[in-house]
C-alpha positions as CSV (number, residue, x, y, z in Angstrom):
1,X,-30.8,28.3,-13.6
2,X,-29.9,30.4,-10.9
3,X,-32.1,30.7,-8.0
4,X,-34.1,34.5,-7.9
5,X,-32.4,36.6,-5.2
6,X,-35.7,37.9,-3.2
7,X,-35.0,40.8,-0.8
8,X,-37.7,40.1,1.6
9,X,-38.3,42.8,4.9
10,X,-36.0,42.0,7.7
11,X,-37.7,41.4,11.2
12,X,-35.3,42.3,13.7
13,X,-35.6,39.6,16.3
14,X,-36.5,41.2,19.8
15,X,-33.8,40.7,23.1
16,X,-35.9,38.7,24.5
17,X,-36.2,36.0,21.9
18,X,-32.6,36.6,21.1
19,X,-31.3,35.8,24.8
20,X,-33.0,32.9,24.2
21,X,-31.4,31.5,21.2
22,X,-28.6,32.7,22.6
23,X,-28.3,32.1,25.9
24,X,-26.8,28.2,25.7
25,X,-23.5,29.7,23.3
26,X,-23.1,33.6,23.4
27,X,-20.0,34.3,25.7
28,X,-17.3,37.5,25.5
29,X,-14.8,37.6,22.5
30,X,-11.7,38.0,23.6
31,X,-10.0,40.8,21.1
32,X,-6.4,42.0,20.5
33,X,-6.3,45.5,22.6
34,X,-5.7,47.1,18.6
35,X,-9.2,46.5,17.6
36,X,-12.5,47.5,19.2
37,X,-16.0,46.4,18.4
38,X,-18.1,48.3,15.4
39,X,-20.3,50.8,16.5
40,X,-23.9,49.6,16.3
41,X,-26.0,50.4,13.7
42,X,-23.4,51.0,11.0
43,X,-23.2,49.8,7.5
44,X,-20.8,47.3,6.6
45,X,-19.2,47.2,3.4
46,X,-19.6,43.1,2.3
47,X,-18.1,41.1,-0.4
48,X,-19.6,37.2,-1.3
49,X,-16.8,35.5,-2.5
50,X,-18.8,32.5,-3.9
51,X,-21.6,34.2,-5.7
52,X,-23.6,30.5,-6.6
53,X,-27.1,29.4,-4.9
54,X,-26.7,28.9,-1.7
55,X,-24.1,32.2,-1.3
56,X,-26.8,33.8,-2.7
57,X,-29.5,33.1,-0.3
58,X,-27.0,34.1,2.5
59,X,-26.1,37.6,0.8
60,X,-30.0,37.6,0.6
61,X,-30.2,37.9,4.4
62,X,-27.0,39.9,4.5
63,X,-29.3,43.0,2.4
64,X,-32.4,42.2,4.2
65,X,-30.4,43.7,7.4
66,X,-30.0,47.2,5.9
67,X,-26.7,47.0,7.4
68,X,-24.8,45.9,4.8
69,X,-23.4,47.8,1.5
70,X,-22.7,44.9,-1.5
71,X,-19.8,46.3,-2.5
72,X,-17.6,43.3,-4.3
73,X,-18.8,39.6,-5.7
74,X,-16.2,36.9,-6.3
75,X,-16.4,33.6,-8.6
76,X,-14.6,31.7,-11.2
77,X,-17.4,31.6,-13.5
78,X,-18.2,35.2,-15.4
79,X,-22.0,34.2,-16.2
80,X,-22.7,33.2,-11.7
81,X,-21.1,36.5,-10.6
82,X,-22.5,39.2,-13.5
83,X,-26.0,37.6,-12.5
84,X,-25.6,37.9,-8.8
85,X,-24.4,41.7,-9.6
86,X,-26.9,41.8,-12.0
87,X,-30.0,40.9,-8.9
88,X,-28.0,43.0,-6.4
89,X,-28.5,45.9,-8.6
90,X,-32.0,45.4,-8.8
91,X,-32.6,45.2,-5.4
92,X,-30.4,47.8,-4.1
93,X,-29.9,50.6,-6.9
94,X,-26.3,49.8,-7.0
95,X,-23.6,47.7,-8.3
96,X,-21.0,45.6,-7.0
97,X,-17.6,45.2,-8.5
98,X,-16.8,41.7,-9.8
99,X,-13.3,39.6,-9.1
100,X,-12.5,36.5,-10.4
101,X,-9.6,36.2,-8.1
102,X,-10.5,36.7,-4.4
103,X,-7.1,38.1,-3.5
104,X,-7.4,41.4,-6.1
105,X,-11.1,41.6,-4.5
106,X,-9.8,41.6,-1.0
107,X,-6.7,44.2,-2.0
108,X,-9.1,46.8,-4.2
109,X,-12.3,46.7,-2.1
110,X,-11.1,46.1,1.2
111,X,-14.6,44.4,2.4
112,X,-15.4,44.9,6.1
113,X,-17.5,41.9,6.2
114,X,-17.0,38.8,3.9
115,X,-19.1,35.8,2.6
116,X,-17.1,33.0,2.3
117,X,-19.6,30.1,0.1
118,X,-17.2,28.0,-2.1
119,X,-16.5,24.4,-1.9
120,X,-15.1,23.1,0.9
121,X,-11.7,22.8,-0.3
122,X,-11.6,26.7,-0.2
123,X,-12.8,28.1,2.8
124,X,-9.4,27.8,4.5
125,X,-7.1,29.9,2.2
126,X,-10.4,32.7,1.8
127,X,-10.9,33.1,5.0
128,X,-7.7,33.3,6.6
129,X,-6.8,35.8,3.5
130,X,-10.0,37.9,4.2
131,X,-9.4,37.7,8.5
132,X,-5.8,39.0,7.6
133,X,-7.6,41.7,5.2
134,X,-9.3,43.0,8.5
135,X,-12.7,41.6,7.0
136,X,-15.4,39.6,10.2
137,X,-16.0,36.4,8.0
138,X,-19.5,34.6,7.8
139,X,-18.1,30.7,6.6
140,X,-20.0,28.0,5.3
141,X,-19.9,24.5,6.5
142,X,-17.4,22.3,7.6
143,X,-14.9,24.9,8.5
144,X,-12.0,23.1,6.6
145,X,-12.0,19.9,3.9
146,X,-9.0,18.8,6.4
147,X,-8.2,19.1,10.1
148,X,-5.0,21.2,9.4
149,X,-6.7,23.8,7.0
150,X,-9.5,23.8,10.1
151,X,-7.2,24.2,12.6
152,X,-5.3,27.3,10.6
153,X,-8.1,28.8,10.0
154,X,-8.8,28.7,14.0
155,X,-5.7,30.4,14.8
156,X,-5.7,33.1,12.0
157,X,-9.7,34.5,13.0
158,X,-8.4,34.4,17.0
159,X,-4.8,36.3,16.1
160,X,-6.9,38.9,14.3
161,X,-9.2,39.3,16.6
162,X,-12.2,38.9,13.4
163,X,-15.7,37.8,14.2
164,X,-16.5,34.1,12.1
165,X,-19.3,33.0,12.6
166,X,-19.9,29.5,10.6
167,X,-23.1,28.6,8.7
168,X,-24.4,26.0,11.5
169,X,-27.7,27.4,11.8
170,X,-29.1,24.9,14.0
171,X,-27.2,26.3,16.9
172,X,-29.7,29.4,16.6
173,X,-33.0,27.5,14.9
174,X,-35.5,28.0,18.1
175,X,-36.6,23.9,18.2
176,X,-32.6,23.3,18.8
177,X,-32.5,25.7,21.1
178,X,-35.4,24.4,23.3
179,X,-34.4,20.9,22.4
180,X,-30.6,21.6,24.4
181,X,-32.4,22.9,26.8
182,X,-34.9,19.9,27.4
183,X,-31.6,17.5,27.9
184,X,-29.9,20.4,29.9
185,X,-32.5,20.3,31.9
186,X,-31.7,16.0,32.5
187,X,-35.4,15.2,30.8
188,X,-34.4,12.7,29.0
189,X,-32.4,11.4,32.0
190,X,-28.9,10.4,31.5
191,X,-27.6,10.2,27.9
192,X,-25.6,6.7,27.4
193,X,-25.6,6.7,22.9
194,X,-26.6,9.2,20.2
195,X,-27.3,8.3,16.6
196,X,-27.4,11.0,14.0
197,X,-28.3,10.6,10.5
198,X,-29.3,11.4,6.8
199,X,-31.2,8.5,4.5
200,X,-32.2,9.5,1.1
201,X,-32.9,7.6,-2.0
202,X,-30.6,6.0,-4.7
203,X,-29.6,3.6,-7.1
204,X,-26.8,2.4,-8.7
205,X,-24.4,5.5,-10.7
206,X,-23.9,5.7,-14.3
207,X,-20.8,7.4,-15.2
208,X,-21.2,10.7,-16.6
209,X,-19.5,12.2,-19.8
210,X,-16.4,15.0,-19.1
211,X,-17.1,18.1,-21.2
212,X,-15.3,21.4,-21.5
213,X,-15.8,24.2,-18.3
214,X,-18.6,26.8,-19.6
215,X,-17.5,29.6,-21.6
216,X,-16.1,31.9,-19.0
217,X,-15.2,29.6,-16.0
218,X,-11.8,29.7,-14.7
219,X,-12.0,25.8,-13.8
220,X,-7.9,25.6,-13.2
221,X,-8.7,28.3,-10.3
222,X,-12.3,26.7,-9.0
223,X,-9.9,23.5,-8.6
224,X,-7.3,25.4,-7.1
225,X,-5.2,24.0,-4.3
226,X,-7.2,20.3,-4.8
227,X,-6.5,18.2,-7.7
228,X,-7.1,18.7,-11.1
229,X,-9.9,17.0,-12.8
230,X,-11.7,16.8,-15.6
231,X,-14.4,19.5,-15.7
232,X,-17.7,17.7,-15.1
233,X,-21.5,18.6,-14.3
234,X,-21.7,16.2,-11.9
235,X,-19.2,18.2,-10.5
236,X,-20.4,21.7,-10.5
237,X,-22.6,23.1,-9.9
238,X,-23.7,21.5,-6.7
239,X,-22.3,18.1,-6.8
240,X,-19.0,18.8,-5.9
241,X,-19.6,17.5,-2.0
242,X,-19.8,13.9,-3.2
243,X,-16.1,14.0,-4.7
244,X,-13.8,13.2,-2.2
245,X,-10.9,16.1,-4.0
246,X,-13.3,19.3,-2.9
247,X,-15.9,17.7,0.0
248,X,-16.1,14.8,2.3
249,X,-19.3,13.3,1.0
250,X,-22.6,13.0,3.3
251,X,-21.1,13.3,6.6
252,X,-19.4,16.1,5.9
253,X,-21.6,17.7,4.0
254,X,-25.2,16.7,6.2
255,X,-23.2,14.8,9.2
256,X,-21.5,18.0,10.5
257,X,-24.6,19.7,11.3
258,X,-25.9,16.5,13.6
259,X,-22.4,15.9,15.1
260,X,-22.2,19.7,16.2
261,X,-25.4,19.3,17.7
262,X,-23.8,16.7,19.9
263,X,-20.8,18.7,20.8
264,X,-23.3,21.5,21.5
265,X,-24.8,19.2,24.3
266,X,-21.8,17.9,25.8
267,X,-19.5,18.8,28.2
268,X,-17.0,16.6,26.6
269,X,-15.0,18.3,23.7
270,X,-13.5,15.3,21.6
271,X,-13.9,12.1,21.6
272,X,-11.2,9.6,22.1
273,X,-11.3,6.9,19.1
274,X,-13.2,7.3,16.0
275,X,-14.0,4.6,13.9
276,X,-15.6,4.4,10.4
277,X,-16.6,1.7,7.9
278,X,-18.5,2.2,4.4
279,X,-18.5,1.9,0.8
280,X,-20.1,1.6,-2.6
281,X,-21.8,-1.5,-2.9
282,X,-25.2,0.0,-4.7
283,X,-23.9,3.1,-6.4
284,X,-21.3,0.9,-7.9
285,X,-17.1,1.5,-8.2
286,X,-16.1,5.2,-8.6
287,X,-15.1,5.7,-12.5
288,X,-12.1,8.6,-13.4
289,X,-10.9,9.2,-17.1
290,X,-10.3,11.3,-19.8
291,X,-13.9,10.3,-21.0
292,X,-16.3,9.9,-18.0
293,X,-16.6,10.0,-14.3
294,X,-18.2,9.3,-11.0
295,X,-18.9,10.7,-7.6
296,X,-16.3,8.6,-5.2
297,X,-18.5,9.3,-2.0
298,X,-19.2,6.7,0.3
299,X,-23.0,5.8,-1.4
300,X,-23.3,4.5,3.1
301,X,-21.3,4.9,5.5
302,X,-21.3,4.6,9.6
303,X,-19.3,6.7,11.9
304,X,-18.5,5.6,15.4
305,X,-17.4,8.3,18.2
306,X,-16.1,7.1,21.3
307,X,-16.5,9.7,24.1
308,X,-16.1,9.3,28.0
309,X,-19.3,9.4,29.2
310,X,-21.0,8.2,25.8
311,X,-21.1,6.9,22.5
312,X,-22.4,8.4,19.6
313,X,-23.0,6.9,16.0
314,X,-23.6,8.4,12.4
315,X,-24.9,6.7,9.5
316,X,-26.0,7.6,6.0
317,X,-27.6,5.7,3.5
318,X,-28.5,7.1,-0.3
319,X,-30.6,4.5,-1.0
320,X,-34.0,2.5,1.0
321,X,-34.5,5.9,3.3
322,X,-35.8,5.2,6.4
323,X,-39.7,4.3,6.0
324,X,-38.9,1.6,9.0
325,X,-38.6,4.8,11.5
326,X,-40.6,7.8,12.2
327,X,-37.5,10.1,10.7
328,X,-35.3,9.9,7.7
329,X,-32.8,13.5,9.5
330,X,-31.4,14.2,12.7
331,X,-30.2,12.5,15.9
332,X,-31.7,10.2,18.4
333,X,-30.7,10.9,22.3
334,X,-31.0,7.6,23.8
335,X,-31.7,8.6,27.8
336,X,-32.8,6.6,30.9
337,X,-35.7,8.4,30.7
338,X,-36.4,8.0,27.0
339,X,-35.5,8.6,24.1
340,X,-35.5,12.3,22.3
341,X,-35.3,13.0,18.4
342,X,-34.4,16.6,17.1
343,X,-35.2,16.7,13.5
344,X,-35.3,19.5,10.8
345,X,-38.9,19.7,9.3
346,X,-40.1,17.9,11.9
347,X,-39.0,19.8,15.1
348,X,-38.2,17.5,17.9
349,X,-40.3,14.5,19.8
350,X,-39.0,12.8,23.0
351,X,-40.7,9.6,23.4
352,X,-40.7,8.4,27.2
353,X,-40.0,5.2,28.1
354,X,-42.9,4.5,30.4
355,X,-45.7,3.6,28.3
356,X,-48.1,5.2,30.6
357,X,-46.4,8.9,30.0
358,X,-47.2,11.2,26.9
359,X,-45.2,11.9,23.9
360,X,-44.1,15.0,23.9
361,X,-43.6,17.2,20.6
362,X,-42.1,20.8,19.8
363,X,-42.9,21.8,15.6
364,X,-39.9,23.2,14.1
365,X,-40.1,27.2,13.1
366,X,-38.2,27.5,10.1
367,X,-37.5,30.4,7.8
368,X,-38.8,29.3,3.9
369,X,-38.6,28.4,1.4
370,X,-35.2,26.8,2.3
371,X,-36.2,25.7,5.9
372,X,-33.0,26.9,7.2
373,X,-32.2,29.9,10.3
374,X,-29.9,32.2,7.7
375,X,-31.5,35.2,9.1
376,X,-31.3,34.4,12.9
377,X,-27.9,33.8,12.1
378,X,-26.5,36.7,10.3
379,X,-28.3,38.9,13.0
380,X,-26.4,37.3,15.7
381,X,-23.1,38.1,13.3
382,X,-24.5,41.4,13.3
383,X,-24.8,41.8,16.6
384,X,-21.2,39.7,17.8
385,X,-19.7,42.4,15.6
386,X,-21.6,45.2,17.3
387,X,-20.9,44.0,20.7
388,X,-17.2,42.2,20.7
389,X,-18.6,38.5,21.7
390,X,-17.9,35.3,20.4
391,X,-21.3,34.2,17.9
392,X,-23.5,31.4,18.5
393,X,-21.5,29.2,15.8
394,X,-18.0,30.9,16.6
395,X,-15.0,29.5,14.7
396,X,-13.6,27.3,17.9
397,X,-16.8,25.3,18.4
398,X,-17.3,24.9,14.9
399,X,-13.6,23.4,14.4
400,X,-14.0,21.0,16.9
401,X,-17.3,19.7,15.1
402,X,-16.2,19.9,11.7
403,X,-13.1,17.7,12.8
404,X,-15.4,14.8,13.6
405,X,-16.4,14.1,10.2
406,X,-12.9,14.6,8.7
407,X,-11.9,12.1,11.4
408,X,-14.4,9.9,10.4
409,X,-13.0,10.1,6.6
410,X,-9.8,9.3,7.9
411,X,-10.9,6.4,9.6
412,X,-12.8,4.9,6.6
413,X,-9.4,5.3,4.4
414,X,-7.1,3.7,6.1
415,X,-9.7,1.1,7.2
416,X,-9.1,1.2,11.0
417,X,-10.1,2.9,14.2
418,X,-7.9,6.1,15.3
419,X,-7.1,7.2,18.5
420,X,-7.4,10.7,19.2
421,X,-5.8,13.0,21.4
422,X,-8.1,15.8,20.6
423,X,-6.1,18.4,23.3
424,X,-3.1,18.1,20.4
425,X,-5.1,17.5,17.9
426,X,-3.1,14.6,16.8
427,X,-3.6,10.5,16.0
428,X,-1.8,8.4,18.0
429,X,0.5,6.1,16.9
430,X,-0.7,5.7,13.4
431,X,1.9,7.9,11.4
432,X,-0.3,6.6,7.7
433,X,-3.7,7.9,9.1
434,X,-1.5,11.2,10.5
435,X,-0.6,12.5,7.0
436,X,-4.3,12.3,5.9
437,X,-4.8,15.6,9.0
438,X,-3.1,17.5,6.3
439,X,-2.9,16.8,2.1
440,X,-0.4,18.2,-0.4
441,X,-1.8,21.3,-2.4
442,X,-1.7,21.7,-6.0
443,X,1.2,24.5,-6.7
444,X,1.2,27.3,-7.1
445,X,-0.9,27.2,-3.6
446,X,0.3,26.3,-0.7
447,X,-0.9,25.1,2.9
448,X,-1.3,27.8,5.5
């Protein structure tokens, strides 16, 4: 059942507390003489292409602005977007049109803003088609299901000169932000290793029966440019991150957020090798055919990032959690001066080396009941829009982290490290683990 759409009052966040959050990644957008920045204050006319839960709860935020007309939803299934159009109405006194192809919606409604909340294996082809459209793009997480599609989408948002902002939140959540600045600040002394990391529960996966798509789901187009499988409700809705065809399992999914919180830290751009080992040994061998299926995810998996200066680690685990630690999310600084741990629920704690010194803890502020920064986010979209800057998650930072974890899948493929030469974007020397920067695409769609 879909999640009630809730239009709660916006608060406005004040300059000060918004130089704040700002401060460690606002910086001028550089724009094509042809286009100027939106006058303040104006109404934008948006489109969610993506009209399930989670678009949802960003649209949510998008209304709570008051800057914002809904004017167009787009999905493959009839029943998601007529419900989303269905709550806007009620909220708003007036109702969007409905697409089931996001190119008629982007021709007929021409959508200033757009809400870009598919799968992963979509968000290139929208959002370079809605950038060209002359739409500022709000994207969710990773930018791209591979390296190429990330990097196209890069240079189509800077040639048009288009706000993105990406749905990283934690750049803007206010315990990151004082965290950064706690390490900025050389705290924690100097930073040799990071680990980052999700643990959850699990056990070993039964295969699940194929079915027919629900009566009014286009599941040829949800699939799109990946391949074609049997519909599936472990698929969709929601599962779909755990199947390598449309996501890139936990670290792509919750290892992009922690790994962006590294490259938020660091000087350092890219790292230089990338290494990655993992597999299915309690969730049991991924099952495809006509009958049945499983998820093909990684049920563990560890991550390895070679940088200059340090080293940083990921590792997930859907089974055990973590009850031997203090934190089952987030990443550990290791520093000479201790060690600091910026989690989600459970803000951030730097625990000092020398016994004799306190513990040190900041709670996390968190918007509810999702626990995420949506709104702090969309107001600095707002507000890059108003202003002509580059937003806190901007498209360029974001492509550099997303690229980590889509290295990291590379990596555990081919079963090898990779050596990266992240100023061409290109691994060295290992022509098998090169083709996997790019895949083929399922005609009639093709690459950008």
């Amino acid at each position: 059942m879909s999640r009630s759409l809730e239009l709660t009052n916006f608060m406005g966040i004040s300059r000060r507390r918004f130089l704040q959050t700002t401060a460690l990644a606002g910086a001028t957008l550089s724009l094509p003489p042809f286009i100027r920045a939106d006058e303040p204050g104006r109404k934008f006319r948006t489109a969610l292409i993506g009209s399930g839960w989670w678009g949802r709860n960003i649209l949510k935020e998008a209304m709570a602005s008051g800057r914002c007309k809904v004017v167009a939803l787009g999905d493959v299934h009839e029943m998601t977007r007529e419900t989303t159009a269905d709550q806007v109405h009620d909220l708003s006194g007036e109702q969007p049109k409905t697409y089931n192809d996001f190119r008629e919606l982007l021709e007929k409604e021409k959508p200033e803003i757009v809400i870009v909340a598919t799968p992963d294996h979509w968000h290139s082809l929208v959002t370079i088609a809605a950038v060209k459209a002359g739409a500022h793009v709000y994207v969710e997480k990773p930018t791209g299901h591979t390296v190429h599609e990330s990097r196209a989408m890069l240079d189509a948002s800077q040639q048009s000169g288009r706000v993105v902002q990406v749905g990283l939140h934690r750049r803007i959540g206010p315990h990151h932000v004082s965290a950064m600045k706690f390490l900025r600040d050389g705290k924690a002394g100097k930073v040799g290793m990071v680990r980052a990391f999700a643990y959850s529960r699990g056990n070993r996966e039964l295969p699940h029966p194929n079915s027919e798509p629900p009566e009014g789901m286009d599941w040829n187009f949800w699939c799109g440019p990946a391949p074609l499988r049997p519909f599936n409700t472990k698929i969709h809705p929601g599962g779909w991150r755990e199947f390598i065809d449309y996501g890139n399992g936990q670290l792509g999914d919750w290892g992009v957020h922690w790994l962006d919180q590294v490259l938020w830290w660091t000087e350092e751009k890219y790292p230089k090798r990338v290494f990655s080992s993992g597999g299915r040994p309690v969730a049991g061998p991924a099952i495809l055919n006509e009958k049945e299926q499983t998820t093909d995810s990684p049920d563990h998996q560890v991550a390895v990032y070679e940088f200059e200066s340090f080293t940083t680690v990921w590792e997930h685990r859907k089974f055990a959690e973590n009850r031997a630690e203090k934190h089952n999310i987030g990443a550990y600084f290791y520093g000479t001066n201790g060690t600091l741990h910026i989690g989600w629920r459970d803000g951030w704690t730097f625990y000092p080396a020398n016994s004799n010194d306190k513990t040190i803890h900041e709670p996390s502020q968190l918007e509810e009941p999702d626990g995420h920064n949506i709104k702090l986010l969309w107001a600095d979209f707002l507000d890059a829009i108003d202003h002509g800057r580059k937003p806190v998650a901007d498209i360029e930072p974001a492509h550099r982290s997303s690229v980590l974890p889509l290295l990291g899948m590379i990596s555990l493929k081919v079963g090898r490290s990779l050596e990266w030469d992240g100023a061409k974007e290109q691994i060295v020397g290992d022509p098998e683990a090169s083709k996997l920067l790019t895949r083929p695409y399922r005609a009639p769609w093709s690459e950008p």
